[in-house]
Structures are given as C-alpha cells and as structure tokens.
C-alpha positions, -999 to +999 in steps of 0.1 A: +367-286+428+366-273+392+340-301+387+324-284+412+324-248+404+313-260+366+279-272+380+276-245+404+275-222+368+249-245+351+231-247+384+235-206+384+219-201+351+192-222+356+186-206+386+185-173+374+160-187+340+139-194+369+141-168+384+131-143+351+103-168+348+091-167+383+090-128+384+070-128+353+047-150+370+047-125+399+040-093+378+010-111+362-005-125+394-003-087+407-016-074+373-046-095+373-053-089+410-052-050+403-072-056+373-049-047+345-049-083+328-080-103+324-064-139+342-102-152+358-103-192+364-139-204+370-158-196+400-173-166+420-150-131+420-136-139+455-123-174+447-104-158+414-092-126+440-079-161+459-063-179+435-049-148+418-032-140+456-022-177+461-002-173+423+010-141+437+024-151+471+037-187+461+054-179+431+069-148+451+075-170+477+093-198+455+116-169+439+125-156+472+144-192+479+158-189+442+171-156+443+188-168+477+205-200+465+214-180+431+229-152+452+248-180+475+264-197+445+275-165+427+293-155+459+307-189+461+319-193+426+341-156+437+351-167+470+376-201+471+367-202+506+328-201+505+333-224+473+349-251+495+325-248+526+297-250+500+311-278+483+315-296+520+281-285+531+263-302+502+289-335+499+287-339+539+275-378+541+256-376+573+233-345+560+222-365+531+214-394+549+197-375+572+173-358+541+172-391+528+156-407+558+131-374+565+121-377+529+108-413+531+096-407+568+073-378+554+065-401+521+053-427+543+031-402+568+014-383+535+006-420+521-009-429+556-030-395+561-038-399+527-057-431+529-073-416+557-085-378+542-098-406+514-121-425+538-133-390+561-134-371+524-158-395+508-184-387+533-183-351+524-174-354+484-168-376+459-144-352+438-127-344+467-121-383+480-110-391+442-086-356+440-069-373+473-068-407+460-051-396+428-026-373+449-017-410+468-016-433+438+007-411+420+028-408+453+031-448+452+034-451+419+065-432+412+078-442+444+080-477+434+092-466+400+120-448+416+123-477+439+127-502+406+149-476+390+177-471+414+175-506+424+183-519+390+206-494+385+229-502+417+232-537+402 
C-alpha cells in the first residue's frame, strides 16, 4: 500500500501541473473571446469566436475531470480507508478487462467508420477525405506498434 500511496503523490502533482496549465489555457480562451488578447487563427470572425469557445469549453471541460481525480486522490492519500477502496477500485481484474475489451471494440468501430467517412468524404473534399485518412493510418499504425511492443515484451 505504501507503493501505492507513493504513486498516488506523483500522480497528484502531475495532476495539479495540469491543472495550473489547463486554467491558464482557460483564462486565455476567455481573454481572447472578450477581446483582451489578440489569439485569431485564420478564417472569418465567427469561426475564430468558434474555435476560441471550443478552447474555452474543452480545456474547461478537461480540468473539470482533473480537478476531480486530483481532489479524489488527496482525500485518499488522508483517508486509509478511501486509500484502500481506491487502491481496489483501480487493481480490480475484471474492470480492466472490461476497459480493455471496450477500448479495442471502439478502436475497431473508429477504424471501420473511418474507411467509410474516407469514401462518402472524397465526394465532398479532398482535404477533408485525406484529414480522415491520416486520423485512421495513424490509429493503425500505432496500434500495431503497440501490438509489436507488448508482444515482444511478454516474451
């Protein structure tokens, strides 16, 4: 358990770097949006108002879930008994698998809608097909070189 409780502080402070850099993301996305920093990608004024509010609300968003695993190990790491159910909530065998299997399910499905936003897209665009088609190689590709990895390295 002190194993444990030792990655739960590294895990803590990494968290809460994330955090600080998260918020500062947050305060600049609502800066720019209110005008008071010049942050303007290409395009017309109501894309940039978009993309400032998408930078906004998902790096709000993300920090939401960061504060809230942050918060849930610092009350672990003062509370034996919210340590240990922690420790047995993310240890418990059958929960893993269970990601494990949803993980490749959902791999598999992106790779198969993929290939088919690629034929349906090319009618429409040619950056857009080739955007998808570089989402889905990359998905394969470091699939099968996570594949290769862990399979050489249970050997």
């Amino acid at each position: 358990m002190k194993k444990y409780k030792e990655t739960l502080k590294i895990q803590s402070i990494v968290l809460a770097i994330a955090c600080l850099a998260l918020l500062g993301i947050c305060i600049l996305g609502f800066a720019a949006e209110a005008g008071l920093v010049a942050l303007t990608p290409s395009g017309d004024s109501r894309w940039q108002s978009q993309w400032r509010g998408f930078l906004s609300g998902a790096s709000f968003g993300v920090l939401a879930l960061m504060v809230f695993g942050l918060v849930r190990n610092l009350l672990a790491l003062k509370d034996e008994k919210k340590l240990k159910k922690l420790y047995i909530q993310e240890h418990d065998e059958r929960a893993i698998q269970l990601w494990t299997a949803a993980r490749a399910a959902g791999c598999q499905v992106f790779l198969i809608l993929g290939l088919a936003a690629i034929i349906v897209s090319g009618y429409f665009s040619a950056t857009v097909s080739l955007t998808i088609l570089a989402c889905v190689l990359s998905l394969s590709l470091i699939s099968v070189g996570f594949k290769v990895y862990y399979f050489h390295k249970g050997a």
